[in-house]
C-alpha positions in Angstrom: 0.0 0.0 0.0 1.5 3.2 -1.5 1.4 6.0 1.0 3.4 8.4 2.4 5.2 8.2 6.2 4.5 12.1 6.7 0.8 10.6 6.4 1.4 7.7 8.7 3.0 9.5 11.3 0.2 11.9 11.1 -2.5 9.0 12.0 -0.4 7.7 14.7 -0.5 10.6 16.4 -4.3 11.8 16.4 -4.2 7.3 17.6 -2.2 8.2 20.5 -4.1 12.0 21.2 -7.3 9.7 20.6 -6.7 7.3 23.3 -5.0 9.7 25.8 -8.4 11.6 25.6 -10.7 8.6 25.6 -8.4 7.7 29.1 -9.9 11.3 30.6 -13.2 10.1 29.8 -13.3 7.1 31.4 -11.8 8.3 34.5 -14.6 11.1 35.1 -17.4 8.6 34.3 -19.9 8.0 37.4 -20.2 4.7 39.4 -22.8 3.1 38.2 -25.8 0.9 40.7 -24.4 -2.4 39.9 -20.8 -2.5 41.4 -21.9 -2.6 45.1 -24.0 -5.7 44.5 -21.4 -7.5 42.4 -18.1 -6.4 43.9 -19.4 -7.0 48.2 -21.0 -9.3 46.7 -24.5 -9.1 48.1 -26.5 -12.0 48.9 -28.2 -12.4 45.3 -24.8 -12.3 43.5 -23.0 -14.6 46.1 -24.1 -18.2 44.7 -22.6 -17.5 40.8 -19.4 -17.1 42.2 -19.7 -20.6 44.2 -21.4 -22.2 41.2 -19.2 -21.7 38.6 -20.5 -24.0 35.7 -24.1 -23.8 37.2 -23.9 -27.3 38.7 -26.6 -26.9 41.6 -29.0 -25.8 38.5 -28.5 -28.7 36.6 -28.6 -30.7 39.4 -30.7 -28.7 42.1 -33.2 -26.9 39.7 -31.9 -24.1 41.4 -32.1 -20.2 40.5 -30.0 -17.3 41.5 -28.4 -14.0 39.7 -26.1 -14.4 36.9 -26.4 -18.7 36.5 -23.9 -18.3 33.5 -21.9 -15.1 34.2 -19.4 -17.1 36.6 -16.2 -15.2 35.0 -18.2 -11.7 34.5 -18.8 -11.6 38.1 -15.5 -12.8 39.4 -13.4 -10.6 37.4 -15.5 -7.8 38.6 -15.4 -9.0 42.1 -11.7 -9.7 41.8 -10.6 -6.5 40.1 -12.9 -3.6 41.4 -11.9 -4.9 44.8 -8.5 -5.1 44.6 -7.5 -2.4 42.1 -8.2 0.7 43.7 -6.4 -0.6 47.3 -3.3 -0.9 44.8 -3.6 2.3 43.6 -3.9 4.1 46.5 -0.5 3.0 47.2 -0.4 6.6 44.5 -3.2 8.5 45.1 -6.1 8.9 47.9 -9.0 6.2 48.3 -11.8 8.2 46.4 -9.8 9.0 43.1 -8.6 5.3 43.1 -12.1 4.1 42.3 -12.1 6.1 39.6 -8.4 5.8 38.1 -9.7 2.0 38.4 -12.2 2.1 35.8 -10.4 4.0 33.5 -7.4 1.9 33.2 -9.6 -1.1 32.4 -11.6 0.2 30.0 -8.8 2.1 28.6 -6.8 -1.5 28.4 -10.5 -2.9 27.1 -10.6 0.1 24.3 -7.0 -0.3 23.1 -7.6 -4.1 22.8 -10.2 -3.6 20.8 -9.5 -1.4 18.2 -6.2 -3.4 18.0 -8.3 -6.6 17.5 -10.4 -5.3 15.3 -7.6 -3.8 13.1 -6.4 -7.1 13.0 -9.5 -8.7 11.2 -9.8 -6.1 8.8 -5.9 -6.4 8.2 -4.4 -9.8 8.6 -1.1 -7.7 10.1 -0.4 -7.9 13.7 2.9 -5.8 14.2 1.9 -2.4 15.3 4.7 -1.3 12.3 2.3 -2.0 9.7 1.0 1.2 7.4 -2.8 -0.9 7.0 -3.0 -2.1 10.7 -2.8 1.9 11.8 -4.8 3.1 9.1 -7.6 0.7 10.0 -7.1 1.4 14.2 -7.6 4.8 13.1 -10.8 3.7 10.9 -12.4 1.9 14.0 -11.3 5.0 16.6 -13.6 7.2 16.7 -16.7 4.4 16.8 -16.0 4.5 20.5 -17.9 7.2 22.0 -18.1 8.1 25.7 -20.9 10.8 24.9 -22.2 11.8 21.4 -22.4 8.6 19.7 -22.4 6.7 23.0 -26.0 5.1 22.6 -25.6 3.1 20.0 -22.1 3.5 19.5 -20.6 3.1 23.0 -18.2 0.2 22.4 -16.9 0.6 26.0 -19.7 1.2 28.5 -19.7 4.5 30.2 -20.6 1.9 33.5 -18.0 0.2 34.3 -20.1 -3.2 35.2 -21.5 -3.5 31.6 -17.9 -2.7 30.4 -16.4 -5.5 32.5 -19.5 -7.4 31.2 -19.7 -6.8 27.6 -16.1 -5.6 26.9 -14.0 -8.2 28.0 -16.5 -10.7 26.7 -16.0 -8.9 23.2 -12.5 -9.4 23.2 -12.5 -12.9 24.2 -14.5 -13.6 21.8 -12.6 -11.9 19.1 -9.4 -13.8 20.4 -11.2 -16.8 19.7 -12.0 -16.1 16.1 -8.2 -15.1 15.8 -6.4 -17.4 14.5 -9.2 -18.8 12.3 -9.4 -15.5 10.0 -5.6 -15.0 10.0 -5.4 -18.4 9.0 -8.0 -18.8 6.3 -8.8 -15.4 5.3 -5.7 -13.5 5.2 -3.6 -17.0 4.2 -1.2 -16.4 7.4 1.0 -19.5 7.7 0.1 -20.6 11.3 0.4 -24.2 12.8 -1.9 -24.9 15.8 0.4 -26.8 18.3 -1.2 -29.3 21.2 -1.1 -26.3 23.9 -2.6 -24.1 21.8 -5.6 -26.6 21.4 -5.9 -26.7 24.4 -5.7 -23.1 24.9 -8.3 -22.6 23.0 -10.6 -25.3 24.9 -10.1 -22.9 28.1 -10.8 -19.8 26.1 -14.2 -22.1 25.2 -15.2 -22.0 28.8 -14.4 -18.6 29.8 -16.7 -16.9 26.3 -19.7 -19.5 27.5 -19.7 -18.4 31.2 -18.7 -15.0 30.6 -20.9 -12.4 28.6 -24.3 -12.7 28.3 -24.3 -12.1 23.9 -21.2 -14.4 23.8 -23.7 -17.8 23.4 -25.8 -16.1 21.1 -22.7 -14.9 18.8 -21.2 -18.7 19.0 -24.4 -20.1 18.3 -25.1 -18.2 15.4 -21.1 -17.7 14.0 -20.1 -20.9 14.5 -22.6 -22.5 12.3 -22.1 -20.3 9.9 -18.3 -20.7 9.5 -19.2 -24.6 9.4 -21.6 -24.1 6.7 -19.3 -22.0 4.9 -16.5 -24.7 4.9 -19.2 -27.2 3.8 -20.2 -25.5 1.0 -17.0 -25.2 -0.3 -16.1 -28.7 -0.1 -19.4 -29.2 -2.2 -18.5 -26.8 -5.2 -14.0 -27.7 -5.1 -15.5 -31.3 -5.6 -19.2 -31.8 -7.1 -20.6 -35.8 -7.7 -23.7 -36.9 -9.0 -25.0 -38.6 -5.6 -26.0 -36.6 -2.4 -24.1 -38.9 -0.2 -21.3 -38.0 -2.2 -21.8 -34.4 -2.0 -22.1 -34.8 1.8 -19.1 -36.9 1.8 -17.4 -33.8 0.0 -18.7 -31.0 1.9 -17.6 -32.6 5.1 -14.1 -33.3 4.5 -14.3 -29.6 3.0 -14.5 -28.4 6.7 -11.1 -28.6 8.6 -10.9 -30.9 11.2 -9.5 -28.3 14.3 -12.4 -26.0 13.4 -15.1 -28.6 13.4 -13.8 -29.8 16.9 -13.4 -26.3 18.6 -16.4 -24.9 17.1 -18.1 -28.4 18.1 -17.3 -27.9 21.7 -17.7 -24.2 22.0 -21.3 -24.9 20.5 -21.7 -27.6 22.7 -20.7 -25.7 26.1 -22.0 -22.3 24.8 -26.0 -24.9 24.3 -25.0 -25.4 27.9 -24.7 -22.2 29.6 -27.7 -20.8 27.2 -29.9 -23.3 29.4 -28.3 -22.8 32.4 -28.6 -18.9 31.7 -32.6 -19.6 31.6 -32.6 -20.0 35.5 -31.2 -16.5 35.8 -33.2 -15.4 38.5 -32.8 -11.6 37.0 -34.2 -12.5 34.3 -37.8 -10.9 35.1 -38.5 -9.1 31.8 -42.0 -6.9 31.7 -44.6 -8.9 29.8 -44.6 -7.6 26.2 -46.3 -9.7 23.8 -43.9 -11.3 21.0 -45.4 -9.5 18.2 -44.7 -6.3 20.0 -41.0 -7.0 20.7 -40.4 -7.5 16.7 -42.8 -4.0 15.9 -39.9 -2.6 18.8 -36.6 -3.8 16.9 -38.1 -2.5 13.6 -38.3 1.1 15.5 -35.0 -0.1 17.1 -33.5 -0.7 13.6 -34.5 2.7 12.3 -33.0 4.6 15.0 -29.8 3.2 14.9 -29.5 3.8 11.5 -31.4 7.4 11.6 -30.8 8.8 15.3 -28.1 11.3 14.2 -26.1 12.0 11.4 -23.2 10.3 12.0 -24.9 6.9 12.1 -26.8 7.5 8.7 -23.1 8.5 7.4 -21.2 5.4 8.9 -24.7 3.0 7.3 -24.8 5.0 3.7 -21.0 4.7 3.4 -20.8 1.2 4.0 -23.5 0.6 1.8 -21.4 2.5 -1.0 -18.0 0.8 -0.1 -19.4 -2.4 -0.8 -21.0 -1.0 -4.0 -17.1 0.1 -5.0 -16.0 -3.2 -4.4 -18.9 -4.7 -5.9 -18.1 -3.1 -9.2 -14.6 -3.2 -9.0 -12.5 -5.6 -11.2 -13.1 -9.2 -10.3 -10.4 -11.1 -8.6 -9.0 -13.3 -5.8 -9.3 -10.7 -2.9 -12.5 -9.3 -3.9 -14.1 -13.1 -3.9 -13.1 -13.7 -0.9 -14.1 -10.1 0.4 -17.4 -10.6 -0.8 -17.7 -14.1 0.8 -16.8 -12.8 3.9 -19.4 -10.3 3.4 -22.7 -12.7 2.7 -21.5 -14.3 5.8 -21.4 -11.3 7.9 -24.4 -10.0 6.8 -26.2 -13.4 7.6 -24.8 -13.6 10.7 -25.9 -10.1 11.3 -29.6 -10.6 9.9 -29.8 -14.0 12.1 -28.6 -12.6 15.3 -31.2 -9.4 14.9 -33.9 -11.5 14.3 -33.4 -13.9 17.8 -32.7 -10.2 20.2 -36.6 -10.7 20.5 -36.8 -13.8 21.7 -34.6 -13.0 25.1 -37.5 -10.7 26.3 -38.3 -7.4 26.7 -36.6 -5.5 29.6 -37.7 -1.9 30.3 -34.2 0.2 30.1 -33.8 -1.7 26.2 -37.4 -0.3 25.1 -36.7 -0.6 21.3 -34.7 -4.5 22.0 -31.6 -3.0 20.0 -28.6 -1.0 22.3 -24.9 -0.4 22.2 -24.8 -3.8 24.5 -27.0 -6.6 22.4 -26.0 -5.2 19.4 -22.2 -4.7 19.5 -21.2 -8.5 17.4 -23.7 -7.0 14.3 -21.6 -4.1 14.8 -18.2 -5.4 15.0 -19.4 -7.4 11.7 -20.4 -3.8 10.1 -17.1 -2.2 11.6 -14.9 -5.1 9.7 -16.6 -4.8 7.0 -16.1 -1.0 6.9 -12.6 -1.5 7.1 -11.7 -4.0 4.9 -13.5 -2.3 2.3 -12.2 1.0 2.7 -8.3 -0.6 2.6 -9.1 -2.4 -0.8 -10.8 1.2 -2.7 -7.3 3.1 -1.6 -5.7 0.0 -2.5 -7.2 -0.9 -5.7 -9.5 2.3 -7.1 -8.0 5.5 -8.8 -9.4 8.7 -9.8 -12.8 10.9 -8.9 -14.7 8.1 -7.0 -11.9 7.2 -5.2 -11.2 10.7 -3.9 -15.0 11.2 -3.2 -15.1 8.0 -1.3 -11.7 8.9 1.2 -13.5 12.4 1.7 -16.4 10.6 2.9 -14.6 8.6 5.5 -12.7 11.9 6.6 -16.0 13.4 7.2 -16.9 10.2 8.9 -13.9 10.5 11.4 -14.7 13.9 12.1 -18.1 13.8 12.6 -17.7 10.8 14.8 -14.8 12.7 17.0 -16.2 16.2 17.1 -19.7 14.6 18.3 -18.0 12.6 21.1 -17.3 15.9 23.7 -15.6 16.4 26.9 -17.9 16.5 30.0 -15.6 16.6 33.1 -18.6 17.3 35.3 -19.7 13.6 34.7 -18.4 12.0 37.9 -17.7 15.2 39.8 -20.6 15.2 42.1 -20.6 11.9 43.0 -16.9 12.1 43.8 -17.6 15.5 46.3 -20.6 13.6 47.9 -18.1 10.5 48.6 -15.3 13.2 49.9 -18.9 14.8 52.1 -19.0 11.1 53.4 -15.7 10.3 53.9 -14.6 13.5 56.0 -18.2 13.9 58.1 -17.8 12.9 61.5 -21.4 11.8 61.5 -22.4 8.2 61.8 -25.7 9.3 59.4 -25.2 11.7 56.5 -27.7 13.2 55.0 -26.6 14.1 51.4 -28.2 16.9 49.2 -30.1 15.0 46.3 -28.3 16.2 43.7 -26.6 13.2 42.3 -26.3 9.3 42.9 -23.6 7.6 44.9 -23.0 4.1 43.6 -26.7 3.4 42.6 -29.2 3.6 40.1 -31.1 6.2 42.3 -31.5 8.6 44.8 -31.8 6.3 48.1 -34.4 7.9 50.7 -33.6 5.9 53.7 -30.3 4.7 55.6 -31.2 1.1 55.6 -31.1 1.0 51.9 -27.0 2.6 52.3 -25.6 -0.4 54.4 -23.9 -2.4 51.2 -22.6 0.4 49.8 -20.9 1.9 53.0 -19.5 -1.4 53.4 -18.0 -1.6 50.3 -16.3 2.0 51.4 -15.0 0.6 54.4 -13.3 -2.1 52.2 -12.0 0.8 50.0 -10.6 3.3 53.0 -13.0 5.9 51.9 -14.2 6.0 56.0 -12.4 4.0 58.5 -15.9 3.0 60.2 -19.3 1.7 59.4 -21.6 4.7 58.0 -24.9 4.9 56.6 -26.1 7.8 54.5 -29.7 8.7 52.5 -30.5 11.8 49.9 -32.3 14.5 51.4 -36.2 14.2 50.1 
């Protein structure tokens, strides 16, 4: 790929300004309600983290919060409880919550685009001209604020970022080696450990996130099929048992293991996940929920410009590529494509059936939806590498001014708000330095909750959890002023 260092240099530095200033906005993002419960724990989030595998549901008929979010919950437990007493080995107790979350998700973020780079690239030393060029493609998609809705790769809460995040990239670690290998043609050999490697990371994506069963269940398949089909059409016969014969030995036989057991375990914790005793959605007819995802659909596409932009551009990069002069790399571009965009149609069609829960009114949000949109992401990138690669002339210019405009719409929209965690953070200084064994806090704000808490009783976790943290040196209870 022809282009110029100056240019290069250029992108890695709005990559490394990009970053620096997503870090900020991490850091002043609020606590959200969900951290006391998981990280004490309290008693409804104790049993997952005794139950690992869901064993006592299986066996007991049991019920309890989170059945098959074992490594979710422990890796929030284990980090949110531990992190911020390291930290304050630099800085006081109350900013060391803070400075907690935004070195994960920070870590979670950079991950990510590096991933996703990846995919779209087939390079992996940070060295290479594409990989850069397609980090700094994928950027500006993850929005703290403007874009944050739909867009918000990394969760401005820091549960659903532990949550979702880290079961995004483990996911994308799993699919790895598997595009590098049969997409971009890298030479790799799968030794013994990494097998087995790969077994564990099986175990972790099941019990982990809960939208990592649904993307196995509906990927993996698909991959299979994929392989299948080609076997058919590299070697057709006259009889189907032949054909089947073909299509079979078409699939590799690592892949049809792993993707065998990962469907397996990921069937597994999908029915353990059915006895999640939080799983109390509102009673919305079925019909209903579909009418909702079509609204859904539309407003991710039409909420704000910048959404429209990203849909319509795709759309017209694939149309470039579409009409471009046939060969190898646009086959497979375009095979890689149909299966994306099945995968994406399949896994938007099932949201629905998981229920209707009251804070996802139109089924579709930054959460559910984030595999469709790593799908539309890749396939963004990849097709904007191969016009600068391939096209010349007018269209080609028009198309890399649309991607500017893209970039800057996407950063300009996704603005600073310091004041974000600041009065959360005063109201935990008000707690920490009153004398008072009751506080009564002005209602101005919420302090690790959902809500505005009215009575002491309902303060007990979360002062506990401050004890734990050295933000008061004894037991405390505090309530909002009505």
């Amino acid at each position: 790929m022809q282009i110029k260092s100056i240019w290069v240099r250029i992108l890695l530095i709005f990559l490394i300004l990009d970053t620096g200033y997503s870090f900020v906005q991490h850091y002043h993002q609020k606590l959200d309600g969900d951290v006391v419960g998981i990280v004490l724990p309290v008693v409804d989030c104790q049993p997952v983290l005794e139950d690992p595998f869901g064993l006592s549901v299986l066996l007991e008929n049991e019920s309890y919060a989170g059945t098959n979010r074992y490594f979710a919950h422990k890796i929030m437990y284990e980090y949110m409880r531990g992190a911020p007493l390291l930290l304050q080995y630099f800085v006081e107790p109350v900013t060391s919550l803070y400075l907690s979350a935004g070195i994960i998700k920070i870590i979670l973020q950079v991950l990510l685009i590096y991933l996703l780079a990846v995919f779209i690239t087939g390079k992996t030393h940070l060295k290479s001209k594409e990989l850069i060029i397609a980090m700094v493609l994928i950027a500006p998609f993850f929005q703290a604020t403007g874009y944050h809705e739909y867009f918000g790769i990394i969760d401005n809460s820091i549960t659903y970022a532990l949550f979702y995040a880290v079961g995004n990239v483990l996911v994308l670690l799993f699919f790895l080696p598997f595009i590098l290998k049969y997409f971009h043609n890298r030479q790799l050999k799968f030794g013994v450990l990494y097998y087995m490697w790969l077994i564990a990371l099986s175990v972790v994506i099941s019990f982990h996130s809960p939208t990592n069963s649904g993307f196995i269940l509906v990927m993996c398949p698909l991959v299979l099929m994929s392989f299948f089909y080609d076997g058919i059409k590299s070697n057709k016969a006259k009889s189907f048992i032949d054909n089947l014969l073909n299509g079979l030995k078409g699939i590799p036989t690592a892949i049809l293991i792993i993707f065998v057991f990962i469907g397996l375990v990921s069937l597994y914790s999908f029915y353990i996940g059915t006895f999640n005793s939080q799983n109390k959605w509102t009673d919305v007819a079925i019909t209903d929920r579909y009418i909702s995802l079509v609204k859904g659909l539309w407003q991710i596409v039409t909420f704000k410009f910048g959404q429209f932009l990203f849909f319509a551009l795709l759309a017209f990069n694939l149309l470039l590529v579409y009409k471009s002069e046939k060969g190898e790399e646009r086959s497979k571009f375009f095979k890689l494509t149909a299966l994306l965009l099945v995968f994406a149609l399949i896994y938007t069609l099932l949201l629905p059936l998981g229920g209707f829960r009251d804070y996802r009114p139109l089924i579709i949000r930054r959460d559910t939806y984030m595999p469709v949109l790593f799908a539309f992401m890749i396939l963004y990138g990849m097709s904007t590498l191969y016009i600068i690669k391939y096209l010349k002339g007018s269209i080609k210019k028009l198309q890399l001014v649309l991607v500017a405009l893209l970039l800057v719409v996407l950063t300009a929209a996704d603005s600073f708000k310091p004041e974000m965690h600041h009065c959360e953070k005063d109201l935990l200084y008000l707690i920490a330095e009153s004398k008072k064994k009751e506080i009564i806090l002005p209602g101005k704000c919420t302090v690790l909750s959902w809500g505005t808490k009215y009575t002491f009783s309902a303060s007990e976790n979360a002062a506990k959890l401050l004890l734990h943290w050295n933000i008061i040196e004894e037991p405390k209870r505090f309530k909002f002023q009505p």
